[in-house]
C-alpha positions as CSV (number, residue, x, y, z in Angstrom):
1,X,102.1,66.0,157.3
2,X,103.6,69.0,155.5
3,X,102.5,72.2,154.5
4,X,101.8,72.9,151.0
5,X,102.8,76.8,149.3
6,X,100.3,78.2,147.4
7,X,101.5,81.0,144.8
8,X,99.3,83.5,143.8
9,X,99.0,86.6,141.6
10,X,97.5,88.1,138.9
11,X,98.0,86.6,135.0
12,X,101.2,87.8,133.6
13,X,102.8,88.1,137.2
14,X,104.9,84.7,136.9
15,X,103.7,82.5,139.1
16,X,104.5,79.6,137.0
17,X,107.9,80.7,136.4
18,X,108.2,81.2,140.0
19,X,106.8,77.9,140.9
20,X,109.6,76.3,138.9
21,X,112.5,78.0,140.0
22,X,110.8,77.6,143.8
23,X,109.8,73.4,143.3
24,X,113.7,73.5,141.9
25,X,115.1,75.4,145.2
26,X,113.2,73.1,148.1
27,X,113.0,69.7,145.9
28,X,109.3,70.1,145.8
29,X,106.8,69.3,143.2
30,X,104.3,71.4,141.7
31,X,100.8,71.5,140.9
32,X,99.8,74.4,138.6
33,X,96.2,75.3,138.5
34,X,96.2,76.5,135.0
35,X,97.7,73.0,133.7
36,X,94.6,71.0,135.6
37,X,91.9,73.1,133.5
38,X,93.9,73.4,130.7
39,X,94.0,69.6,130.1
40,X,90.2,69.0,131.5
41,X,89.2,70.9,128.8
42,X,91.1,68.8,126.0
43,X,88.2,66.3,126.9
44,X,84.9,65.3,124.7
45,X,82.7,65.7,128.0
46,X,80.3,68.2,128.5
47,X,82.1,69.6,131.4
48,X,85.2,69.4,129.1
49,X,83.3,71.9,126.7
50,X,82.3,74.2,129.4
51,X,86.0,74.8,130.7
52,X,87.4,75.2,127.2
53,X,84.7,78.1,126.6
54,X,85.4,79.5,130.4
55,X,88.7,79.7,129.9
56,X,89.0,80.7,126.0
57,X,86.6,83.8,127.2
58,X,89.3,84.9,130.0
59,X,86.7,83.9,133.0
60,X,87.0,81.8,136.0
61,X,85.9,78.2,135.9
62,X,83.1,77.7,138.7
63,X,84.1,77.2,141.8
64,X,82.6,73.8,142.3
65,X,84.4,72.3,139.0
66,X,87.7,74.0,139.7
67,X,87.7,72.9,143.3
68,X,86.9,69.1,141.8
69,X,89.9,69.2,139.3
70,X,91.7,70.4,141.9
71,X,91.1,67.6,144.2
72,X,91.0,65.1,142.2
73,X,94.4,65.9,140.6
74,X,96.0,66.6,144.4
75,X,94.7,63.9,145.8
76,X,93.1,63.3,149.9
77,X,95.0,66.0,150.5
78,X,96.5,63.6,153.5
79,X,100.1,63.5,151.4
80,X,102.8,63.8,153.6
81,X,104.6,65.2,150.5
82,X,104.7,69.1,150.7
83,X,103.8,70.8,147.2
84,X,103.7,74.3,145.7
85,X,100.3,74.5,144.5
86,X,100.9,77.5,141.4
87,X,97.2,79.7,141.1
88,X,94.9,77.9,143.5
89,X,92.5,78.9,145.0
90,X,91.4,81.8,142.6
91,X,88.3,82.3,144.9
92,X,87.4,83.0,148.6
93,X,84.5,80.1,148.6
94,X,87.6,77.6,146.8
95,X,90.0,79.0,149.9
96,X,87.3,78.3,152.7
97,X,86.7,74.8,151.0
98,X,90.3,74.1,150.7
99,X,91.5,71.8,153.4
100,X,95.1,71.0,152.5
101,X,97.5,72.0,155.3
102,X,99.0,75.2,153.7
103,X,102.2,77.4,155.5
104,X,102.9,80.0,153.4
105,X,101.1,82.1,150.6
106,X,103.2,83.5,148.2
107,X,101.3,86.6,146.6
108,X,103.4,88.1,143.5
109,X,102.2,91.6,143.2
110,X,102.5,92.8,139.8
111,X,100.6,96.4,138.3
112,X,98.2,95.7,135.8
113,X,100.6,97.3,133.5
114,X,103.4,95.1,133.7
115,X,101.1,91.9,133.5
116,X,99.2,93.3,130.2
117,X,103.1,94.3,128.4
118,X,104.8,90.5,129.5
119,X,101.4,88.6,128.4
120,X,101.5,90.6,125.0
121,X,104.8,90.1,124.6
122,X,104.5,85.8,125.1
123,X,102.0,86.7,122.3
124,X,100.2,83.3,123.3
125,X,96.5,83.1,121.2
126,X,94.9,83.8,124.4
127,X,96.5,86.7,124.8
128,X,94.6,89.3,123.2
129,X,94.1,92.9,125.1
130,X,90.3,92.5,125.5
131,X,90.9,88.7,127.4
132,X,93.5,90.3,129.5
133,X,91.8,93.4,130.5
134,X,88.9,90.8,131.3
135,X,91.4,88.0,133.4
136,X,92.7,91.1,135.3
137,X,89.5,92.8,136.3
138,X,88.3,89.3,137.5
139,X,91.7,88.6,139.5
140,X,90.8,91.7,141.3
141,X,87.3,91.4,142.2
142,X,87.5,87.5,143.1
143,X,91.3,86.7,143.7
144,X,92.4,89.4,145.8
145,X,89.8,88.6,148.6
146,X,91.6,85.4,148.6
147,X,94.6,87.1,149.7
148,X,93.0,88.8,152.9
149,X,91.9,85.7,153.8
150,X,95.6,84.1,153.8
151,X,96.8,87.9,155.4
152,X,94.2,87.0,158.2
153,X,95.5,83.8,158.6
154,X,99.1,85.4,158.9
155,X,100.9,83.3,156.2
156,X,100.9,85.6,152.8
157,X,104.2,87.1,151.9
158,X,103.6,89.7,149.4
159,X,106.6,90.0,146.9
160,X,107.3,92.8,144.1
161,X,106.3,91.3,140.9
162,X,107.6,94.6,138.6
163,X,110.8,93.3,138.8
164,X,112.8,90.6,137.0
165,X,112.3,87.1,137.5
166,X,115.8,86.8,138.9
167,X,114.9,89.6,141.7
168,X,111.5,88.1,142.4
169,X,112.7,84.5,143.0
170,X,115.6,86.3,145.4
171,X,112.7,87.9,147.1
172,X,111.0,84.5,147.7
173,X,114.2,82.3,148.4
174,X,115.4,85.0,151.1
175,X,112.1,84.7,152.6
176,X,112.9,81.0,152.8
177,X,116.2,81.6,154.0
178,X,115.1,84.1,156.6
179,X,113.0,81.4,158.0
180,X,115.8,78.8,158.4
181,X,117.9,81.3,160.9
């Protein structure tokens, strides 16, 4: 069984983008949280109705449905096949219920700043000041325990996010490289 890389960071910090150029490097798929929701909530269910609202306000899903959509898109979680798993798990209760062999946690640490100038500048509908503001106070108060609990676990790798995408997937394919030697 492998071990999955999770990629995390606040919105606007280019996780996806990382992901990409990373799932390109190693051969690896990818599994981007935002891409689950965003297509559960195309649905005519009442749960779809309740993620399209979450997620049109800025706001987290709940853990329990996230963690479902999650599952149910990955899989047992058994899969021999190692993934990179782009902005999941958003919470410390998804984390402690996540089972998934994971071996490394990439964190892309980007200033608030940075994220709200690159997510105005995608000028995306979502992206309006007040929704940002909003997605970023939430990353910090339920994502960034997330990351302790990965430091504790002694498999986060914080990268600086300020810095072009080029320079931030050098930072993460060295760290790869590093590990090879």
């Amino acid at each position: 069984m492998k071990n999955h890389i999770i990629i995390l960071g606040p919105v606007g910090s280019g996780k996806s983008t990382q992901a990409k150029l990373l799932s390109d490097f190693l051969d690896v798929p990818t599994v981007s949280a935002g891409d689950v929701a965003y297509y559960a909530s195309l649905g005519e269910t009442p749960e779809a109705k309740i993620i399209k609202e979450t997620m049109q306000r800025g706001d987290l899903l709940p853990d329990d449905i996230m963690y479902n959509l999650m599952t149910e898109h990955l899989g047992s979680g058994e899969s021999s096949k190692e993934m990179i798993i782009d902005g999941f798990p958003r919470t410390l209760p998804e984390a402690e219920m996540f089972t998934w062999p994971v071996g490394r946690v990439i964190y892309i640490d980007v200033s608030d700043g940075e994220a709200t100038k690159r997510l105005l500048a995608r000028g995306r509908m979502d992206d309006k000041p007040d929704v940002i503001a909003n997605r970023l106070n939430i990353y910090h108060k339920e994502t960034e325990p997330v990351l302790e609990y990965y430091r504790s676990k002694e498999i986060l790798l914080k990268i600086n996010g300020d810095c072009s995408p080029e320079q931030v997937f050098e930072q993460i394919k060295g760290s790869f490289e590093e590990n090879e030697n």
